[in-house]
C-alpha positions in Angstrom: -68.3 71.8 138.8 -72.0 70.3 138.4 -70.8 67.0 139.1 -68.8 67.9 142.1 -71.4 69.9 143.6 -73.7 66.4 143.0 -71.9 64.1 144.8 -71.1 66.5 147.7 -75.0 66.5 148.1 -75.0 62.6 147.5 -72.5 62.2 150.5 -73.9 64.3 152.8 -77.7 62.6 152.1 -76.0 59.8 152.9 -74.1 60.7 156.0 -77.5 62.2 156.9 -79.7 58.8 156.4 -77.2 56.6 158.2 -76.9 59.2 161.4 -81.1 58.8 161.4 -80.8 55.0 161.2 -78.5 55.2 164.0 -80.6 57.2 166.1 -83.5 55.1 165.5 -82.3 51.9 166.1 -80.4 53.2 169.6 -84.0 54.4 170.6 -85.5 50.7 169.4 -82.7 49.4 171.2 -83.2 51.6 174.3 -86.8 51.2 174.5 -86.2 47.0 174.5 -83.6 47.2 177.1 -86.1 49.0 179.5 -88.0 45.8 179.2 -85.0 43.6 181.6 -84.5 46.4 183.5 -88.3 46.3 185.0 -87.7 42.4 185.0 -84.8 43.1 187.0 -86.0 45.3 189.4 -89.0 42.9 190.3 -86.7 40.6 191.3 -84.4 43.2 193.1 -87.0 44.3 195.0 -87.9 40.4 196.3 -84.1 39.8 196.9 -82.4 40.2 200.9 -79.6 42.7 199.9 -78.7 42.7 203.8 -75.1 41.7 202.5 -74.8 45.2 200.5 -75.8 46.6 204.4 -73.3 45.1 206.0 -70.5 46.4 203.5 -71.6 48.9 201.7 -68.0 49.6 200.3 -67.1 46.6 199.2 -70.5 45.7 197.3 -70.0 49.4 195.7 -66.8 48.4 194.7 -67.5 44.6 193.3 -71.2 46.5 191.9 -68.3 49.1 189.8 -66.2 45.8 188.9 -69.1 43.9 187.2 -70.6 46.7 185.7 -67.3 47.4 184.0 -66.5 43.9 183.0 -70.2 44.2 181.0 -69.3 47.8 179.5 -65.7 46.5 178.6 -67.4 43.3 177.0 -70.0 45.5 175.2 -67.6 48.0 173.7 -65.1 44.5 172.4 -68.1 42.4 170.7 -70.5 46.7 169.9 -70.4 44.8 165.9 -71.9 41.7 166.6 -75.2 40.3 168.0 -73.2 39.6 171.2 -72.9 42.9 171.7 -76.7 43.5 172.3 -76.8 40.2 174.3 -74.8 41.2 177.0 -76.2 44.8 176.6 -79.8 43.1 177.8 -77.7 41.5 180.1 -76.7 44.4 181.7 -79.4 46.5 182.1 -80.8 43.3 183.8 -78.9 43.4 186.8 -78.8 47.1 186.4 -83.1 46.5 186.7 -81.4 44.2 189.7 -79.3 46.6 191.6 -82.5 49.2 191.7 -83.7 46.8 194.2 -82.7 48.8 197.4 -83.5 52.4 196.6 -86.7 50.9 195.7 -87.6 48.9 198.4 -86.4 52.1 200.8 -88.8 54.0 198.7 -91.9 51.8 198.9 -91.5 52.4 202.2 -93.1 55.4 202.3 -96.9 56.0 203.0 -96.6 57.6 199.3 -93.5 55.6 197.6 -95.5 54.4 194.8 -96.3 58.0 193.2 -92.4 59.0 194.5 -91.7 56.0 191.9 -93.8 57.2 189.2 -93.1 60.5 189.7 -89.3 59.6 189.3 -90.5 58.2 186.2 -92.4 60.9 184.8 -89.4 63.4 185.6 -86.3 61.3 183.7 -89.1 61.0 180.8 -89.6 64.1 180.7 -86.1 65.7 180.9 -85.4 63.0 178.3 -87.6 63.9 176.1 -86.8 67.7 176.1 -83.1 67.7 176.0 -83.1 64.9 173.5 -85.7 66.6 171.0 -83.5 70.0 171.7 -79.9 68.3 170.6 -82.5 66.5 168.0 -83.7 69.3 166.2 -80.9 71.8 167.1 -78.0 69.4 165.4 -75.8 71.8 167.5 -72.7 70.2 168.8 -71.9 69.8 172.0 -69.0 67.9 172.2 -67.1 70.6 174.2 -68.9 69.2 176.8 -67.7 65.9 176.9 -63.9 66.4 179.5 -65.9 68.9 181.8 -68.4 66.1 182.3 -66.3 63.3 182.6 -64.5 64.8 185.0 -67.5 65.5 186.9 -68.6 61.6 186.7 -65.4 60.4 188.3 -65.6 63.5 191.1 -69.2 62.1 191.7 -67.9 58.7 192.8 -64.8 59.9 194.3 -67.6 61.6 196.5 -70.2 58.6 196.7 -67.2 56.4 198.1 -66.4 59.4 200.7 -69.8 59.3 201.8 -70.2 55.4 202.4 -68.3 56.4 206.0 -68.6 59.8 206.5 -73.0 59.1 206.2 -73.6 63.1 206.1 -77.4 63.3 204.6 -76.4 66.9 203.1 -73.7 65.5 201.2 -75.9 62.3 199.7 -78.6 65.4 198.7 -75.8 67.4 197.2 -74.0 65.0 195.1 -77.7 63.6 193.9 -78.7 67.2 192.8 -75.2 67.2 191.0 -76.1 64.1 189.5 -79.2 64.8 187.8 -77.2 68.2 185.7 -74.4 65.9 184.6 -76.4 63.5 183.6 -79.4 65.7 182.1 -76.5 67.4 180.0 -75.0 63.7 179.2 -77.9 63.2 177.3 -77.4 66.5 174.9 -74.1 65.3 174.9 -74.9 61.6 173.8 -77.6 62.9 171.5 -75.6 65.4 169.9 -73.0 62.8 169.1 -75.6 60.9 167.4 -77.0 63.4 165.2 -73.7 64.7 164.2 -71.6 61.4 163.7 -69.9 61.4 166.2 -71.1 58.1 167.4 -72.2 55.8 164.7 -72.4 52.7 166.7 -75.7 52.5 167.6 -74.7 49.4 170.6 -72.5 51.8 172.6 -74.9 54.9 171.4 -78.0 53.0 173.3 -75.5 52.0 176.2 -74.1 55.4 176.9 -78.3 57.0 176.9 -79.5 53.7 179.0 -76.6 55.1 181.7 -77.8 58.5 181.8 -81.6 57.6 182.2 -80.8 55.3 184.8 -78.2 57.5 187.0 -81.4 60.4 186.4 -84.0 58.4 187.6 -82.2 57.3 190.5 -80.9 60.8 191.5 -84.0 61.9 191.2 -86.0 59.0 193.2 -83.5 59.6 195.7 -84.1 63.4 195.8 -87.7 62.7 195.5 -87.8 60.5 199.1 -85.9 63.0 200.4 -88.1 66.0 200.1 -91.3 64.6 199.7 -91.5 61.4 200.5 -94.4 60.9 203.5 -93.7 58.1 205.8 -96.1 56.1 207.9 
């Protein structure tokens, strides 16, 4: 029985060091990729993007095309050192494709503090909802269909609104936006910490998406109610 009772203990100090070394090197990993986003949105912000202007659906739909085509490639080559080269590729035109919201929002008297304070705010949430699913270890996989579903109702939604243009309905689906992906990150986190994901390639991927959609969200939300123009 001694014995039994042993290795059970082995295992699961085992199962527990390799979910920490997973969740440490996703944060190593998320905290590099940050670095090409940044580069990217220098350059976005430099960039004409009068093309996306002119067809707004179309560039959505080519923008959902090549971010898939880099998700698809990351999840076929998540076990090799590819895998985390075409990850920094793609948070580097993700860093890219920030380029418009940004340059809309540095056109306000205050846009610099809107950008910091959009920052601040995804840091923040991060922070707290990660150290909660963290320290928790509660599992919250149930979430995962309920918030999927949500996702694909969000761009069902964003494509609606490239021709109906209703400002209420941009501000809704934003607000919406920052809950799914605030709980995306329990979720994500949560499969971390319980083993669920033990990749730590498509584990940084899957957190890089919801900081990014956050911050955005709430940049966008952030213009809208308190940005002060000239």
């Amino acid at each position: 029985m001694q014995p039994t009772l042993q290795a059970v203990g082995q295992a699961t100090q085992e199962l527990a060091l390799r979910q920490n070394r997973v969740l440490r090197n996703t944060y190593f990993l998320l905290a590099l990729s940050l670095l090409p986003t940044a580069i990217g949105a220098l350059i976005g912000v430099q960039l004409n993007f009068a093309f996306m202007a002119g067809s707004p659906f179309i560039s959505f739909l080519l923008f959902l095309a090549v971010a898939w085509g880099f998700m698809w490639g990351i999840q076929k080559t998540k076990d090799s050192g590819l895998g985390v080269v075409l990850l920094l590729g793609f948070t580097f035109l993700m860093g890219i494709m920030l380029g418009p919201i940004l340059q809309v929002s540095l056109g306000f008297r205050n846009g610099g503090m809107l950008i910091a304070t959009a920052a601040a705010g995804t840091s923040i949430i991060f922070l707290t909802l990660a150290g909660i699913a963290t320290v928790t270890k509660k599992d919250f996989s149930f979430m995962g269909k309920f918030l999927f579903i949500g996702v694909i109702l969000l761009i069902v939604a964003m494509l609606a609104n490239i021709f109906l243009q209703i400002p209420a309905l941009s501000l809704t689906i934003s607000a919406i936006a920052v809950l799914i992906f605030s709980a995306y990150i329990l979720y994500d986190v949560s499969r971390i910490v319980t083993g669920g994901e033990t990749n730590y390639i498509i584990a940084t991927l899957s957190l890089y998406l919801d900081i990014y959609n956050l911050f955005v969200h709430l940049l966008h939300l952030l213009m809208a109610f308190a940005g002060e123009r000239d």
